[in-house]
matplotlib code that plots the C-alpha trace (Angstrom):
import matplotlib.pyplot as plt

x = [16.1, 16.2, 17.4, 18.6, 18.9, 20.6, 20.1, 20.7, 17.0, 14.0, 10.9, 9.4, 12.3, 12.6, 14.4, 17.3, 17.2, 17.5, 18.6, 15.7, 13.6, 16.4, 16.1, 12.3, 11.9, 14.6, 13.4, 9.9, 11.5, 13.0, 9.6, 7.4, 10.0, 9.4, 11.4, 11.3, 12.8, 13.8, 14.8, 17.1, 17.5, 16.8, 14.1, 15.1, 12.3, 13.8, 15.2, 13.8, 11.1, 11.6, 9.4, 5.9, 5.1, 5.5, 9.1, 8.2, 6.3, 5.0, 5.3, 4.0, 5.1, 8.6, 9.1, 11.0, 12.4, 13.1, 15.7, 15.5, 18.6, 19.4, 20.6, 18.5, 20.8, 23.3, 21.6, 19.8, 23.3, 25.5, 24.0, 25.0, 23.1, 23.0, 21.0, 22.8, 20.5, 20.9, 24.1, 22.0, 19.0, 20.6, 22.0, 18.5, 17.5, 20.9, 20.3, 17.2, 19.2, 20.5, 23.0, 22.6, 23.2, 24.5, 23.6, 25.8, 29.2, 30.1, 27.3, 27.1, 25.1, 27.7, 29.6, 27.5, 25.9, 28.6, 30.6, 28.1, 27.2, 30.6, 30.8, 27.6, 29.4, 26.6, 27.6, 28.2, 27.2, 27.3, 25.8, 27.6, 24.7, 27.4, 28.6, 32.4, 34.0, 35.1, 34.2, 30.0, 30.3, 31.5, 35.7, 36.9, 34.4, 34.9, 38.7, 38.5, 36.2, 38.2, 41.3, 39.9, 37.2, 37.6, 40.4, 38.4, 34.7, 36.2, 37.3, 33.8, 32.1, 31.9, 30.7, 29.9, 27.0, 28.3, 25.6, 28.0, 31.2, 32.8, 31.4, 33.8, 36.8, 35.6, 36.3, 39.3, 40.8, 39.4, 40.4, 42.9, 42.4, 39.8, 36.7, 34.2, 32.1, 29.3, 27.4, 23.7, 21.7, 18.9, 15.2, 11.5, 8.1, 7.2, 3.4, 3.9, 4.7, 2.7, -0.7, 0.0, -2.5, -1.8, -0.7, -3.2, -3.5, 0.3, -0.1, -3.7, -2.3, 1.4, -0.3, 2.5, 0.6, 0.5, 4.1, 6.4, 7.7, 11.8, 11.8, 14.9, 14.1, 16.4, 18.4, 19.2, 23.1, 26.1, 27.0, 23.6, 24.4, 21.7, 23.4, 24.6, 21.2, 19.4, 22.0, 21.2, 17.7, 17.4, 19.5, 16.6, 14.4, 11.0, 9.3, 6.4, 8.4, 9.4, 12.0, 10.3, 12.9, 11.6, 13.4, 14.8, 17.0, 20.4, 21.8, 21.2, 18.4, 19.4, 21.8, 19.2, 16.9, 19.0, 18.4, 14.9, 13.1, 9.6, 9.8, 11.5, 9.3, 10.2, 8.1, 10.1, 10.3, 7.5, 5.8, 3.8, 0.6, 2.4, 5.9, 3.7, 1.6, 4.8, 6.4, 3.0, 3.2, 6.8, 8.4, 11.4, 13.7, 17.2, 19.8, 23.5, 24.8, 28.3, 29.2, 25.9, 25.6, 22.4, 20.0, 16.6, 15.0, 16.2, 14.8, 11.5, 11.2, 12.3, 9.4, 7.3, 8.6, 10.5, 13.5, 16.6, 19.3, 22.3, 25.6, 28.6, 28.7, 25.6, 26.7, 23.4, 25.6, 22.3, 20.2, 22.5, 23.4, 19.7, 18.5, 16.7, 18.9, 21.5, 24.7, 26.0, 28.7, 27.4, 27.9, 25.3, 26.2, 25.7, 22.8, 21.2, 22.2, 20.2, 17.1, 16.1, 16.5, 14.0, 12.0, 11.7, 10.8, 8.1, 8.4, 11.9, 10.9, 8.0, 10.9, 13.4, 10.4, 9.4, 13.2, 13.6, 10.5, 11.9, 15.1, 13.8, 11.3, 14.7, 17.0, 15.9, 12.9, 12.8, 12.1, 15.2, 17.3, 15.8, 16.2, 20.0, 20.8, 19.0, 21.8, 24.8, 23.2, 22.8, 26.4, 27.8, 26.0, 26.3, 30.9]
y = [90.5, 91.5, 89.2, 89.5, 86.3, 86.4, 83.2, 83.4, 81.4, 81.2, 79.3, 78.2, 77.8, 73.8, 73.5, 74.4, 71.9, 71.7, 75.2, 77.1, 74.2, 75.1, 78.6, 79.0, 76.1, 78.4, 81.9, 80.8, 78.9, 82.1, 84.4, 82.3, 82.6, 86.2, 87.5, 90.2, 88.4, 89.3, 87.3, 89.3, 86.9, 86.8, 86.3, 82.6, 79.9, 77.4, 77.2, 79.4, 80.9, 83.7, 84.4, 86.0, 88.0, 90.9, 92.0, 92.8, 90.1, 88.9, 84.7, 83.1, 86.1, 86.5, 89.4, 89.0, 91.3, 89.2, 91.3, 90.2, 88.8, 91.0, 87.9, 84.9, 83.3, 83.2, 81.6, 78.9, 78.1, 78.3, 79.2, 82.1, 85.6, 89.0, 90.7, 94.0, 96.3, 94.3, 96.2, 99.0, 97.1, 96.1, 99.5, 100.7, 97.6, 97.2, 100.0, 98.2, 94.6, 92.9, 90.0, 88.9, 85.4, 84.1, 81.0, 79.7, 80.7, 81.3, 84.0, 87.5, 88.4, 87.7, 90.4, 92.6, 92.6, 91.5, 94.7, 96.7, 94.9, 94.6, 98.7, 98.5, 96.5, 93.6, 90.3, 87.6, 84.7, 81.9, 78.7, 76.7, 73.9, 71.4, 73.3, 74.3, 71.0, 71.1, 68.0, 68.2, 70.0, 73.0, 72.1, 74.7, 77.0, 77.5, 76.8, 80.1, 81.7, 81.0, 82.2, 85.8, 86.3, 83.8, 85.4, 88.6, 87.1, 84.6, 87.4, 89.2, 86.1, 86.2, 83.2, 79.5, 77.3, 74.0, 71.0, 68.4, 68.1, 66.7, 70.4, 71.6, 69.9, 71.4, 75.0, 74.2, 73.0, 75.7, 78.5, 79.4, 81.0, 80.2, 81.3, 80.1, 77.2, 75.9, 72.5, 72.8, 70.3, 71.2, 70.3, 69.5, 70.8, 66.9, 67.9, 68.4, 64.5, 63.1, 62.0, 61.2, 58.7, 55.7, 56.9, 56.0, 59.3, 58.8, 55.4, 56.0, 59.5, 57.8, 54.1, 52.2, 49.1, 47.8, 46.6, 48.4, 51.6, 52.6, 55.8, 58.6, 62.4, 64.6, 66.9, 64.1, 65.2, 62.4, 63.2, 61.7, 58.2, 57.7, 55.3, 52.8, 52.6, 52.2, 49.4, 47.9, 48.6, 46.2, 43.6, 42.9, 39.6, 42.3, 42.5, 44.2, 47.3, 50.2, 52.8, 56.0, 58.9, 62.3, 65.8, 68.3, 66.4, 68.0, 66.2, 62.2, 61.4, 60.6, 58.5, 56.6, 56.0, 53.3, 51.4, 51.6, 48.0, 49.0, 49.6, 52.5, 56.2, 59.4, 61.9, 65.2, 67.9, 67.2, 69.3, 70.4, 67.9, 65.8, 65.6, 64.2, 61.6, 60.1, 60.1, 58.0, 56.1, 54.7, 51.4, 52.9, 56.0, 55.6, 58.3, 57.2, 60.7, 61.3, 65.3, 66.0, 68.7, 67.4, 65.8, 67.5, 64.5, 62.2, 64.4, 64.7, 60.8, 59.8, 62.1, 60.4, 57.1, 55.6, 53.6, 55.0, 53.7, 55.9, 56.5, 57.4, 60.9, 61.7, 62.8, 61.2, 58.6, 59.4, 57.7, 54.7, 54.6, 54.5, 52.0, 54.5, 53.7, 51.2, 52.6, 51.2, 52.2, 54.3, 50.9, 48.7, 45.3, 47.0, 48.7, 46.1, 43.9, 46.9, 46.8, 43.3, 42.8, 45.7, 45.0, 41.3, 42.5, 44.9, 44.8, 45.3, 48.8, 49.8, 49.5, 51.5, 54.2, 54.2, 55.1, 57.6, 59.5, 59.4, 60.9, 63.5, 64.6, 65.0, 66.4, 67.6, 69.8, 73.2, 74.6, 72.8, 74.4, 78.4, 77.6, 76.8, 79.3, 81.9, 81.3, 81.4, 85.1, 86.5, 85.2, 87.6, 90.5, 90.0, 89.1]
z = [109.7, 105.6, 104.0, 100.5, 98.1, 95.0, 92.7, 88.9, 88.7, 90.4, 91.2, 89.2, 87.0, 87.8, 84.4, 86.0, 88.6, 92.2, 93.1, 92.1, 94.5, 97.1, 97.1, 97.1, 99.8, 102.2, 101.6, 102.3, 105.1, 106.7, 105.4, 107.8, 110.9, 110.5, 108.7, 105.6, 102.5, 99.0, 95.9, 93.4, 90.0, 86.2, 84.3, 83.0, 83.3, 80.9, 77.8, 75.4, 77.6, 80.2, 83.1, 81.9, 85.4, 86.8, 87.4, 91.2, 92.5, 96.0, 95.9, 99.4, 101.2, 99.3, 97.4, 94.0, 91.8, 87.9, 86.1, 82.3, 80.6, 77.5, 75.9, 76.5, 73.5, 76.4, 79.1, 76.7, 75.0, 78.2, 81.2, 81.6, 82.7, 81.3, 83.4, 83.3, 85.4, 88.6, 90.0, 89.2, 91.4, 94.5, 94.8, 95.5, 97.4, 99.6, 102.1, 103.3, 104.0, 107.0, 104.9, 101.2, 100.7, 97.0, 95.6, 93.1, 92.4, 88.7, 88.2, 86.6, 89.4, 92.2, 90.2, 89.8, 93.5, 95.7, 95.1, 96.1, 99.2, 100.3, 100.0, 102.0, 105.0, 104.5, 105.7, 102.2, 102.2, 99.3, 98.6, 95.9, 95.7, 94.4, 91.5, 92.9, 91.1, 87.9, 87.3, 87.4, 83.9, 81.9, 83.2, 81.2, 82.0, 85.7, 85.1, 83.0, 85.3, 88.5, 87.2, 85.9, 88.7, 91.5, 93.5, 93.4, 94.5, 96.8, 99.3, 99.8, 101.4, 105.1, 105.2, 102.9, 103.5, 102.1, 101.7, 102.6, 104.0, 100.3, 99.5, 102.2, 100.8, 97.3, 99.2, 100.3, 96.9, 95.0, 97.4, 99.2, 102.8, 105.6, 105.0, 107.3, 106.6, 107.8, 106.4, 106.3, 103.6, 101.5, 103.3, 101.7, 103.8, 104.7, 104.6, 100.9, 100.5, 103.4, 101.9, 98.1, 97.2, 94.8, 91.9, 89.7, 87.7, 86.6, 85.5, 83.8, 82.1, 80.7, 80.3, 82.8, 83.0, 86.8, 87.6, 89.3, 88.4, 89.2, 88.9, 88.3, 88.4, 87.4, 84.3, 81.4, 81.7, 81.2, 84.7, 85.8, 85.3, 83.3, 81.0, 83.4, 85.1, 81.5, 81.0, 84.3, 84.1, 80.6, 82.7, 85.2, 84.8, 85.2, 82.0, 84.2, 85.3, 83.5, 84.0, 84.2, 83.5, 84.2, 83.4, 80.8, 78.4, 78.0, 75.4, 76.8, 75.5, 71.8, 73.3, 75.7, 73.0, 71.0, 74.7, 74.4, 74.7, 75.3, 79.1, 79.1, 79.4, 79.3, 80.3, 80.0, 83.0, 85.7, 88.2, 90.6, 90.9, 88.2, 90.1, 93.1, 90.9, 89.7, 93.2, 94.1, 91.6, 92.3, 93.3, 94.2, 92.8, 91.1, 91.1, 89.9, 90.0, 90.1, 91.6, 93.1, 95.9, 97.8, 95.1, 96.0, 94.3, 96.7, 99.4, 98.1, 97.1, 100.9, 102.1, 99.6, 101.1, 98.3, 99.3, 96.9, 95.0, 95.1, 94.2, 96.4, 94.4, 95.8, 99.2, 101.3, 103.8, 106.5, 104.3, 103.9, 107.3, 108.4, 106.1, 103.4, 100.8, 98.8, 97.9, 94.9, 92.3, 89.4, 87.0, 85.1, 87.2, 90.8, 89.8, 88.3, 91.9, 93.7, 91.4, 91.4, 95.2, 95.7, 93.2, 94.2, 98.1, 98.3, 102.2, 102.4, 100.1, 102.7, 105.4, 103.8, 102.5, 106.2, 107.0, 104.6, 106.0, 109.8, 108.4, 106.7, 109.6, 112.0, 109.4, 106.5, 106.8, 105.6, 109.2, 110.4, 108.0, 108.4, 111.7, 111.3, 108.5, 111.0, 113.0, 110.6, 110.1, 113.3, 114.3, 111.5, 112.4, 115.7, 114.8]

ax = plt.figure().add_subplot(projection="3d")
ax.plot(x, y, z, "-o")
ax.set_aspect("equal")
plt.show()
C-alpha cells in the first residue's frame, strides 16, 4: 500500500511532544513491512525555530514533504499551522495513495487535505493522540473550532484509531454518528531501550550526586501535574534523591521554581543519546497527568525498565494490572505514599521494571501496532 500521513509536526519536532515520536515510530513501522510511505506536515521544529532541511526528504526510508508555515508567529503563540500550499501538495501527491491517515484533529491541514482526498475516494483515517477533550488545554479553542469546522471534518473519516477506550468515549461525546473505531496504543522499537548502560554520563554531565533519581519527562504544562508531584516530591524523608524534570517548559516552570530546595533539576527538552542517559540513569519515572492519550514517556521508561508512578488520567491500566506501575491520584499526599515506598525498595523497583519490559514486548511494540493498523487499512479498501 501508499500510505499518506498527515501530522501538523514531525520528527524530530519532540518539542511538541508525543505525537511527532508517534508518528515517526508508525510510518517507519509500516515502511519496513513493505510498504511505500509518505509524511505530509509543516515545517515546525519548536518554538521559534523551523525545520532547516530539505523540503522533500527521505528519513529511514520515509519520504517527507515539510510545507513551511507562512506565519511561524502562529504556531509559536497558539499552535496553530499556516501552511497554505499543502491543499495545493496533496493534490499532486493524492493520485499516487492507497488511504491517508490524519493525526490530530484541530489542524489546518485536515482542512486543507481531507477535502481533497475525500474527492479522490481515499479511505480517512484520524488519530486524535488524546487531544479530542476539552479539557487537556485550549477549552475554548476546540469549543470554537468544533462548532465552525467539526461537523464538516467529522464526516470525511472512514475510520478513528483511538489509543484507549476513554479516547472512544471522547468520540462519542464530541460527535454525533458511528464512525468506526478501532483502539490501537502507541508502541516503542524495544531494541532501542534494551542495553542502556548505567547512567553515569547523565549524572556526571548534570552533577546528580549518587542517590536516586525520580524522574518525569514530559511538556511543563499545568495539566501535567507537575505541581503536586514537586509538592510530594519535597515531602519525602530522601535528602539523596532529586527530582529530575525533563521537557519544554510551557509556562510551569516559574511557578515550580519557588519549590525549589536544592534537589530539584531541570534539564530542559532531552533527546536522542541524552533522553537515553537519563532513562539509565533513573530510579523510577513519575507522570501525574491528568487527559493524556497514551504518554510515550511511559512507554519508553517501561522498556527502559523503570517502574512508573501514574495517574488514573493516564489511560495505562496494563501496566497497573501487571505490576509495572502504582496508580495513584494526581495529589501531593498519594504521590508522596508512592515515592518513598519505591524509593525505600530497590527490589521491589527491579520487579516492576522487569514487568514493564514484558508488557511492552507483547503489546506495545511498534511492529505490533503496523501490524494492526495494516489491518484497519486493508479492511477499508477492501469495505
Amino acid at each position: 500500500m501508499n500510505i499518506l500521513h498527515l501530522t501538523p509536526y514531525y520528527a524530530p519536532a519532540w518539542a511538541y511532544g508525543g505525537v511527532p515520536r508517534a508518528v515517526e515510530g508508525l510510518a517507519r513501522a509500516l515502511q519496513r513491512r513493505g510498504h511505500g510511505v509518505t509524511v505530509l506536515t509543516s515545517d515546525a521544529l519548536a518554538a521559534g525555530r523551523r525545520h532547516p532541511g530539505p523540503a522533500d526528504d527521505l528519513c529511514d526510508g520515509v519520504r517527507v514533504l515539510r510545507v513551511a508555515n507562512a506565519l511561524p508567529w502562529l504556531r509559536d503563540r497558539f499552535n496553530l499551522s499556516t501552511t497554505l500550499p499543502m491543499g495545493t501538495l496533496a493534490r499532486d501527491l493524492l493520485p499516487a495513495m492507497d488511504v491517508v491517515h490524519c493525526h490530530e484533529l484541530r489542524t489546518l491541514e485536515n482542512l486543507l487535505v481531507t477535502p481533497r482526498a475525500q474527492a479522490a475516494g481515499l479511505p480517512l483515517l484520524l488519530s486524535p493522540h488524546g487531544t479530542l477533550s476539552h479539557d487537556t488545554g485550549r477549552g475554548r479553542f476546540k469549543a470554537l473550532w468544533d462548532r465552525a469546522a467539526g461537523p464538516g471534518l467529522a464526516q470525511r473519516f472512514s475510520h478513528v484509531i483511538a489509543l484507549t477506550e476513554a479516547e472512544v468515549a471522547d468520540l462519542r461525546a464530541l460527535w454525533s454518528g458511528d464512525t468506526p473505531t478501532s483502539v490501537i496504543p502507541n508502541g516503542i522499537d524495544p531494541e532501542e531501550f534494551a542495553d542502556l548502560g548505567d547512567g553515569a554520563s547523565f549524572r556526571e554531565t548534570w552533577q546528580t550526586g549518587a542517590g536516586p533519581l525520580c524522574l518525569f519527562m514530559g511538556r511543563l504544562h499545568q495539566r501535567k501535574g507537575l505541581q503536586a508531584l514537586v509538592e510530594a516530591f519535597r515531602m519525602t524523608q530522601r535528602p539523596d534523591a532529586r527530582l529530575v524534570i525533563a521537557g519544554p517548559d510551557e509556562g510551569m516552570r516559574a511557578r515550580l521554581e519557588p519549590l525549589q530546595d536544592g534537589r530539584l533539576l531541570f534539564t530542559g527538552l532531552l533527546t536522542g543519546q541524552e533522553r537515553l542517559d537519563a532513562l539509565a540513569a533513573a530510579a523510577l519515572l513519575a507522570l501525574p497527568a491528568r487527559g493524556e492519550g497514551l504518554p510515550m514517556a511511559a512507554l519508553e521508561a517501561m522498556g527502559a525498565g523503570l517502574p512508573l508512578i501514574l495517574a488514573p488520567g493516564c489511560n495505562l491500566p496494563q501496566a497497573v494490572t501487571r505490576g509495572a506501575a502504582l496508580e495513584v491520584l494526581p495529589q501531593p499526599a498519594p504521590l508522596a505514599q508512592a515515592l518513598e515506598r519505591l524509593l525505600a525498595d530497590p527490589s521491589l523497583r527491579a520487579e516492576m521494571g522487569r514487568q514493564g519490559r514484558v508488557l511492552v514486548n507483547e503489546y506495545f511494540t511498534w511492529e505490533h501496532i503496523a501490524q494492526r493498523c495494516e489491518s484497519v487499512y486493508r479492511s477499508l479498501l477492501s469495505g
